[in-house]
N, CA, C and O of each residue as an XYZ file, in Angstrom:
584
protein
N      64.857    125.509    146.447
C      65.136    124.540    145.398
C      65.490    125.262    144.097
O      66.408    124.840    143.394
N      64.697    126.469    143.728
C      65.068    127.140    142.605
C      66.479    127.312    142.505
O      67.321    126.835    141.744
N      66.542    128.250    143.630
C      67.800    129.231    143.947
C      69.152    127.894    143.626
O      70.111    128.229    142.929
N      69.089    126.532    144.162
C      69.848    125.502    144.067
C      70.130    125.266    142.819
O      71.263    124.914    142.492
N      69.142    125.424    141.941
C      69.362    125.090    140.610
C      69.367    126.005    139.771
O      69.272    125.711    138.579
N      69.466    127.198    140.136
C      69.483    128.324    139.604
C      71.744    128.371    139.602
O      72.686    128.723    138.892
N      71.558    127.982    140.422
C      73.079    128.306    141.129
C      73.673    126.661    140.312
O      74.714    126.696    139.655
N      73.380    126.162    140.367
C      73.903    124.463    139.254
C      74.252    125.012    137.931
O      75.289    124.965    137.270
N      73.120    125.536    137.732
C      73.126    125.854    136.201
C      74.251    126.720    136.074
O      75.205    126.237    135.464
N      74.415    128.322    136.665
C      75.198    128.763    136.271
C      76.802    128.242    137.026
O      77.814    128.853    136.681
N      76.845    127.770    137.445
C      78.200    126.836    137.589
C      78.631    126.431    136.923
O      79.764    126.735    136.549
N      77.655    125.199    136.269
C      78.105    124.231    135.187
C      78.075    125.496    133.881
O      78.251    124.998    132.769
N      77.932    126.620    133.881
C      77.696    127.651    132.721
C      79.167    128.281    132.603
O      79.905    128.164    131.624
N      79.413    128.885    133.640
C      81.089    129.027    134.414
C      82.247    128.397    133.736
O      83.150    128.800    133.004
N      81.832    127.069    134.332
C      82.954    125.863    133.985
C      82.643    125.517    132.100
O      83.580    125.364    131.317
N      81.589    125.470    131.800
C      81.940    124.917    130.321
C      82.242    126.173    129.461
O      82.285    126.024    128.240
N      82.503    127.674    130.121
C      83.019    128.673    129.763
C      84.081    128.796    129.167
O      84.400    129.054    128.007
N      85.062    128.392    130.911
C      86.173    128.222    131.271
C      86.984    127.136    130.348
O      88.161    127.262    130.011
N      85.949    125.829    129.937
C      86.766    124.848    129.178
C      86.571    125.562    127.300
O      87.142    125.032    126.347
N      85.905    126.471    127.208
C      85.812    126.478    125.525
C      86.974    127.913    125.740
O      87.519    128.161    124.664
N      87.359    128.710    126.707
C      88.207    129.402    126.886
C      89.852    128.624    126.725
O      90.752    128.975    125.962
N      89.859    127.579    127.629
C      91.361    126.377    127.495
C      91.002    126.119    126.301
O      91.994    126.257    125.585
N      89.835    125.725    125.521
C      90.593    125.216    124.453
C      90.878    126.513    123.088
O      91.604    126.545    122.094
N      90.190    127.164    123.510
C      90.730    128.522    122.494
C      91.903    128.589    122.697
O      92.476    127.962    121.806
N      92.597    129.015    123.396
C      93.961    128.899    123.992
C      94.787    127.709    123.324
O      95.734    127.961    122.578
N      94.449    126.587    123.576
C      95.377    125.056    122.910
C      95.081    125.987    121.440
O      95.894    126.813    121.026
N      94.412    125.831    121.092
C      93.652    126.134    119.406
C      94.371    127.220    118.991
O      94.869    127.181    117.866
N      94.530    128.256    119.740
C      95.704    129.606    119.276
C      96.838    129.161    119.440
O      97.555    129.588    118.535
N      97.433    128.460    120.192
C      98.760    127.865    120.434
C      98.930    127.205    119.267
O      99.767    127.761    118.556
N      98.410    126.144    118.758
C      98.385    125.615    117.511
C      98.489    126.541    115.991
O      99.265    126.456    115.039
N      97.664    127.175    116.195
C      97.732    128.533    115.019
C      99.117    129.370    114.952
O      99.794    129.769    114.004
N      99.253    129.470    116.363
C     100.856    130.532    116.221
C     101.824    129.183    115.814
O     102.728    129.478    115.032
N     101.792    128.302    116.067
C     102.868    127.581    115.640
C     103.006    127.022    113.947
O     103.961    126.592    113.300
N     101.730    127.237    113.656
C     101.531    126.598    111.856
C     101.958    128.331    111.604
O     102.855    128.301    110.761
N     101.716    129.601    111.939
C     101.952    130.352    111.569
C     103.493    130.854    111.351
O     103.910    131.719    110.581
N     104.386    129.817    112.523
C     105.750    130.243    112.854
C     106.323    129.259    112.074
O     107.544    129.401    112.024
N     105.897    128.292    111.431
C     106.463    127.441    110.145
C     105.833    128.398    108.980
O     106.600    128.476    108.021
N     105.028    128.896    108.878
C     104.884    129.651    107.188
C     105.974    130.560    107.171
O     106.582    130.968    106.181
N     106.222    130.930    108.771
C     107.130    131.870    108.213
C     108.476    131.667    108.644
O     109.076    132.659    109.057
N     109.055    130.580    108.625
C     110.131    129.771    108.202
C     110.211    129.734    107.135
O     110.872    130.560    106.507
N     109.425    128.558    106.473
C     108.990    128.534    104.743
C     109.247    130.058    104.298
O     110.209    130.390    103.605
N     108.686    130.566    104.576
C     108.762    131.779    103.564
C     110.650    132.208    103.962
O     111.471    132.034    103.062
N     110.896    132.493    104.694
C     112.698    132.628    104.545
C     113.011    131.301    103.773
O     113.748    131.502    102.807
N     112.693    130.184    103.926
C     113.419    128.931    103.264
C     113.339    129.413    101.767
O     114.247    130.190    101.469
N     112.623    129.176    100.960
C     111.650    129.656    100.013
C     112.433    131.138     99.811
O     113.421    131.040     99.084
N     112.295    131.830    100.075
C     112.945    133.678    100.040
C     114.417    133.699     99.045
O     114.880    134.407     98.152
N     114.878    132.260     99.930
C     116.632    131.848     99.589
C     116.874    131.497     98.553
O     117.591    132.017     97.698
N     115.817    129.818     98.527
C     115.549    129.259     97.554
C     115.088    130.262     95.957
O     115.100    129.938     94.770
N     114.824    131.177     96.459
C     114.500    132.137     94.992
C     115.229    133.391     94.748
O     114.868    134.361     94.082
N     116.553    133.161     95.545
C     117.238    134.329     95.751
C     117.076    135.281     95.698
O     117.814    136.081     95.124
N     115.406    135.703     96.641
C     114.873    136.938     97.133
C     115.931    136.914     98.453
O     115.891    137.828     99.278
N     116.273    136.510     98.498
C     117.414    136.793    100.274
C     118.599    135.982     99.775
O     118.806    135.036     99.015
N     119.281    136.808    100.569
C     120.862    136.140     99.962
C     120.896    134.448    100.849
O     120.498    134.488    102.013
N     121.282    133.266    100.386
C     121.180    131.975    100.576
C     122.070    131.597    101.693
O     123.161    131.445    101.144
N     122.211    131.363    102.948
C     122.719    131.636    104.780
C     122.531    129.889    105.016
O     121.434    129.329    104.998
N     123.499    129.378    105.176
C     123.273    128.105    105.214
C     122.659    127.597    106.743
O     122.012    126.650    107.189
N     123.270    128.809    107.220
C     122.989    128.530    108.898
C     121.322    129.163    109.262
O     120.537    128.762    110.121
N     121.159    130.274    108.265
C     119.488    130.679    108.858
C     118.822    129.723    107.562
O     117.704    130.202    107.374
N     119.057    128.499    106.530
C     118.692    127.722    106.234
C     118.213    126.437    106.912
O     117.245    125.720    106.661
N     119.196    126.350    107.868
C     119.341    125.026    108.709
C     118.003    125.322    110.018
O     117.049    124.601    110.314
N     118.469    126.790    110.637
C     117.739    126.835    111.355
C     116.089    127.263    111.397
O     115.414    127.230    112.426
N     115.669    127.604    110.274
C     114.421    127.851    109.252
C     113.618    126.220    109.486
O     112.574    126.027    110.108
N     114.510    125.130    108.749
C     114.322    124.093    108.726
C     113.977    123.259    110.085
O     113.017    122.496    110.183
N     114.955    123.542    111.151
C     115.191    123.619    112.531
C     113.839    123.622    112.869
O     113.193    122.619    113.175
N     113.479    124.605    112.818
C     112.231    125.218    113.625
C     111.074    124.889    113.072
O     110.090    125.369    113.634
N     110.823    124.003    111.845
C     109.833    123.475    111.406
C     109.995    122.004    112.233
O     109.035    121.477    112.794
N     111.209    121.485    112.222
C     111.345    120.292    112.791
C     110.663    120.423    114.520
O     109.685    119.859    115.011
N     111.643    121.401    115.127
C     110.900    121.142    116.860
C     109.477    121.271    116.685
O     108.585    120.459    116.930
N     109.436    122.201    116.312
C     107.552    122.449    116.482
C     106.346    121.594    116.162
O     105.357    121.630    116.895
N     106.415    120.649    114.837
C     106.680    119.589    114.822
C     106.302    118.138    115.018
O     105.387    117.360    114.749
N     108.008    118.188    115.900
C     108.130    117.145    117.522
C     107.296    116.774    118.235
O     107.335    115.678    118.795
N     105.972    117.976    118.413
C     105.416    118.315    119.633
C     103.966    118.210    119.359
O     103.150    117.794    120.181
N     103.655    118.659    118.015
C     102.357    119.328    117.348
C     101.475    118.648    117.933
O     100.508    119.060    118.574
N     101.991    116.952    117.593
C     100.454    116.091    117.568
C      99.782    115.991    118.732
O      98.693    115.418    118.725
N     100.280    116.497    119.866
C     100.486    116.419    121.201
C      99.644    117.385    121.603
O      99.331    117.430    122.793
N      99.084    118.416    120.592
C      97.895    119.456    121.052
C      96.923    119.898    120.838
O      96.416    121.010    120.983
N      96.371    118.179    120.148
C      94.678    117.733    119.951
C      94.375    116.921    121.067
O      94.382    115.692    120.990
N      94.072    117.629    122.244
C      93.403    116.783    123.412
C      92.137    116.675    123.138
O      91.608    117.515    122.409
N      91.330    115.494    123.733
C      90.096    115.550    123.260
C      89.078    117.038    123.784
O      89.195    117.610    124.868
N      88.394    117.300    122.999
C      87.509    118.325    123.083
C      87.895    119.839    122.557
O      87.565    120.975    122.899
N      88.748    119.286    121.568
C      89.856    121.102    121.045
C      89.337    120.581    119.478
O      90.158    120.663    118.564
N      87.971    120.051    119.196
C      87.683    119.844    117.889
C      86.959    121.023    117.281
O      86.827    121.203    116.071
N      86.536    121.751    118.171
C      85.757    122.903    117.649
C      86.290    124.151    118.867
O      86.879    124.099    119.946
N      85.771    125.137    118.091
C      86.168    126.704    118.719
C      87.899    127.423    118.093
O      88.889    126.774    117.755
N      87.726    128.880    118.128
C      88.297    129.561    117.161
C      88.832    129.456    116.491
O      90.033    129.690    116.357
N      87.855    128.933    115.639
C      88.248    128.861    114.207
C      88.909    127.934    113.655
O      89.791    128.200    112.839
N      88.715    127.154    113.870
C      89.900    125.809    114.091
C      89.989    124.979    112.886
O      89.082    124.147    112.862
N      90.693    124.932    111.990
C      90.671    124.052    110.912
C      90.998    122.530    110.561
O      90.998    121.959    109.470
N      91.230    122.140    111.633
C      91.237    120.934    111.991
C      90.440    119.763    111.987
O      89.413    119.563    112.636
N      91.113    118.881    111.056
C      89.390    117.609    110.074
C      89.326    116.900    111.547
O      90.411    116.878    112.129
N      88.578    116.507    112.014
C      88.116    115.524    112.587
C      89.165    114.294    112.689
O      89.438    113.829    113.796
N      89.547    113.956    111.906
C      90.335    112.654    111.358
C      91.706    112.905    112.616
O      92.398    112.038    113.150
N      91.730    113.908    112.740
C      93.113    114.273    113.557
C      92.416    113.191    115.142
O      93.296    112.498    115.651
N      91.150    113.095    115.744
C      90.884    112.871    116.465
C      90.570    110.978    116.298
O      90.761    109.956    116.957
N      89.894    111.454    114.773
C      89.931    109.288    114.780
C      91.109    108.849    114.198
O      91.044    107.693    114.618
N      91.955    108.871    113.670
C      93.477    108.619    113.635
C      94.554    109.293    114.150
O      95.372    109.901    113.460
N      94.577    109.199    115.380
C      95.579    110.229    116.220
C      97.159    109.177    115.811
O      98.318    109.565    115.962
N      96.747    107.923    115.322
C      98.433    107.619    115.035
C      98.938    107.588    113.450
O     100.018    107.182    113.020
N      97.892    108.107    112.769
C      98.042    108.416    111.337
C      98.952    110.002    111.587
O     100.044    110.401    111.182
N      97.729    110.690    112.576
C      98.545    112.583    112.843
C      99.953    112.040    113.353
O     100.803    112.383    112.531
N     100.200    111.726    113.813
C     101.285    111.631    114.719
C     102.564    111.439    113.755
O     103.654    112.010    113.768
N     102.021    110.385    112.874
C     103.189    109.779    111.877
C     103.293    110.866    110.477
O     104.119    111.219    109.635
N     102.166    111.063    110.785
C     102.512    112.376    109.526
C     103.244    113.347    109.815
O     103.981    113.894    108.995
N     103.101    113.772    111.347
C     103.984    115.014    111.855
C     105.262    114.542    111.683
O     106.209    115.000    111.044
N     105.089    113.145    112.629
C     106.984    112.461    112.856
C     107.669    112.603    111.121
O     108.826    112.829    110.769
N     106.824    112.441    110.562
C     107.327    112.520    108.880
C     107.955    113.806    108.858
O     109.178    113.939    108.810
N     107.075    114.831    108.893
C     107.475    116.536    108.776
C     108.751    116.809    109.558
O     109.532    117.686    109.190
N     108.994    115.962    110.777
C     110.543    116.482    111.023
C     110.997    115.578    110.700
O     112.118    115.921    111.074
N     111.171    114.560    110.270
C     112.355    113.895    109.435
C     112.678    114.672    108.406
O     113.803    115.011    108.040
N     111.349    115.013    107.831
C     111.969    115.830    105.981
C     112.352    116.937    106.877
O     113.371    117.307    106.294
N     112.232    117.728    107.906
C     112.913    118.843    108.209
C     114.242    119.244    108.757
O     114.850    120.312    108.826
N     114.575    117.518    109.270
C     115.544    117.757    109.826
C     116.335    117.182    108.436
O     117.269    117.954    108.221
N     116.309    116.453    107.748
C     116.797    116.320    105.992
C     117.139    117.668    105.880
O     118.355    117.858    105.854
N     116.786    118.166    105.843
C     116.520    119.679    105.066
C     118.050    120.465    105.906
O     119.158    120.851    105.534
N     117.185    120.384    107.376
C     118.672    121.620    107.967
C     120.003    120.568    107.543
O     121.016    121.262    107.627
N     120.236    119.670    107.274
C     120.779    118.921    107.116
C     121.823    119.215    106.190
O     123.024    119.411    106.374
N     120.710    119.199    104.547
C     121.114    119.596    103.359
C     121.715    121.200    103.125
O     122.230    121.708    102.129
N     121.420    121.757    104.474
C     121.668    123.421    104.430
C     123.940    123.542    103.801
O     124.642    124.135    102.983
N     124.055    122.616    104.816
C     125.506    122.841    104.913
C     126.093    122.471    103.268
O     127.151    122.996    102.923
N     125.373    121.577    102.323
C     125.684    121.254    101.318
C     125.397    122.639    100.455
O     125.949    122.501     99.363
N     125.016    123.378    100.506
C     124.231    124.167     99.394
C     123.111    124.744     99.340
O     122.359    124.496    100.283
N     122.751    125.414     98.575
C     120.939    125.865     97.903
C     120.590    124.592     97.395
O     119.733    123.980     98.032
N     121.186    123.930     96.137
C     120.678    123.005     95.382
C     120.409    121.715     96.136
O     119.645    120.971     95.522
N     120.943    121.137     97.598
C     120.987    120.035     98.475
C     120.016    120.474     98.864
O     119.006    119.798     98.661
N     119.841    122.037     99.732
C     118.389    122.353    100.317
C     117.524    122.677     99.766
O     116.452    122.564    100.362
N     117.506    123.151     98.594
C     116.124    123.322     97.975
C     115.603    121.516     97.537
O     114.411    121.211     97.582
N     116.138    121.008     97.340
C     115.785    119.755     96.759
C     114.821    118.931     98.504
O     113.633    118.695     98.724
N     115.859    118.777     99.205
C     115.804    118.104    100.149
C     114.079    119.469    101.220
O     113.015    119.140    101.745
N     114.642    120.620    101.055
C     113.397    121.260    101.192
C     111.845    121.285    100.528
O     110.865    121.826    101.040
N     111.880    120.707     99.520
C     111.099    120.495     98.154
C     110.273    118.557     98.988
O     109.241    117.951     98.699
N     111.087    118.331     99.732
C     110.419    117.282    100.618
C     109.826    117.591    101.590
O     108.695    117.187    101.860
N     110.405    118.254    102.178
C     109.444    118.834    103.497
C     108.351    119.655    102.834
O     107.529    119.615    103.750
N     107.699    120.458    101.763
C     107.116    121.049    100.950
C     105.606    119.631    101.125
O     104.493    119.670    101.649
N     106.394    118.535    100.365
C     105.377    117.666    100.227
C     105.163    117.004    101.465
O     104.010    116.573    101.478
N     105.856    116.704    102.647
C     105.603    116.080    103.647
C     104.521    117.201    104.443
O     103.703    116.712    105.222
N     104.530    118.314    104.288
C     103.556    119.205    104.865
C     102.806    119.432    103.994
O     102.345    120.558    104.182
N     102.333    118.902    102.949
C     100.984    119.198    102.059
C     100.313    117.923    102.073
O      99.228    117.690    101.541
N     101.278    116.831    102.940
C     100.484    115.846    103.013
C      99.761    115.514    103.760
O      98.804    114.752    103.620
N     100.156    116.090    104.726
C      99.640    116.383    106.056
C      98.008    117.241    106.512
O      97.010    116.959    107.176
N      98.562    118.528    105.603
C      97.303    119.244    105.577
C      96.065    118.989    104.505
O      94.977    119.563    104.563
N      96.500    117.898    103.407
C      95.555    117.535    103.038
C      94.972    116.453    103.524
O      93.933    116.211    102.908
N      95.171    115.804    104.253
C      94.419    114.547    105.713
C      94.018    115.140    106.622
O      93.081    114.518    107.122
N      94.266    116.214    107.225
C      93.987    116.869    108.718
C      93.835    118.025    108.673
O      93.819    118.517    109.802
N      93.683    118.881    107.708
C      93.174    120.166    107.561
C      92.170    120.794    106.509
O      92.218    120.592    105.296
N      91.457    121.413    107.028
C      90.441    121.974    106.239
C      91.320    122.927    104.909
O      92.446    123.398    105.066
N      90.600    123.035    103.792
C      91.092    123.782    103.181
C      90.703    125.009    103.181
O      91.279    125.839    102.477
């Protein structure tokens, strides 16, 4: 009988291993992708301050790539990815999953605005970028820790 429950325990020890391991994983997936928009922003931004010469096409696609990523985001708070590495993520993402959702869908509208405004100019994209700026600070101030 021991040995039975000796052997339960570490099973169920195994498996709830295995699940705080998947969700580290979702949780880093999430991180590389907020990390692969800062550093979009930062080329957008780079242009915008004519630290880099102003590329309408690595403007668009800067913008681009804030938009797909995105697309997808809200899609990788499954339940139980509320805690573990390090995760900055309010709670709220889990009791308003159609507040997250619409805030993201927001972030690629202003992003796709943005690659949009690339072909017009700096002054079309910085402006129209200067939205996506606030559509992602709006975001992280509802659903992210500071």
């Amino acid at each position: 009988m021991k040995l039975k429950l000796g052997l339960a325990v570490m099973a169920f020890t195994v498996a709830a291993t295995g699940f705080a391991v998947a969700n580290d994983k979702i949780i880093g997936l999430r991180q590389q992708i907020m990390k692969a928009n800062g550093a979009a922003a930062g080329v957008a931004v780079g242009m915008l301050k004519s630290e880099i010469p102003f590329d309408a096409t690595v403007a668009a696609a800067a913008a681009g790539s804030i938009a797909g990523s995105n697309a997808i985001f809200f899609e990788l708070f499954p339940a139980g990815t509320e805690t573990g590495a390090n995760t900055k993520a309010l709670e709220t993402i889990w009791s308003d999953p159609e507040g997250f959702k619409a805030a993201s869908l927001k972030t690629v509208d202003a992003a796709n605005a943005a690659a949009a405004a690339a072909a017009e100019g700096p002054e079309a994209f910085g402006a129209a970028f200067q939205a996506l700026g606030a559509a992602c600070g709006a975001c992280h101030e509802t659903y992210r820790q500071k």
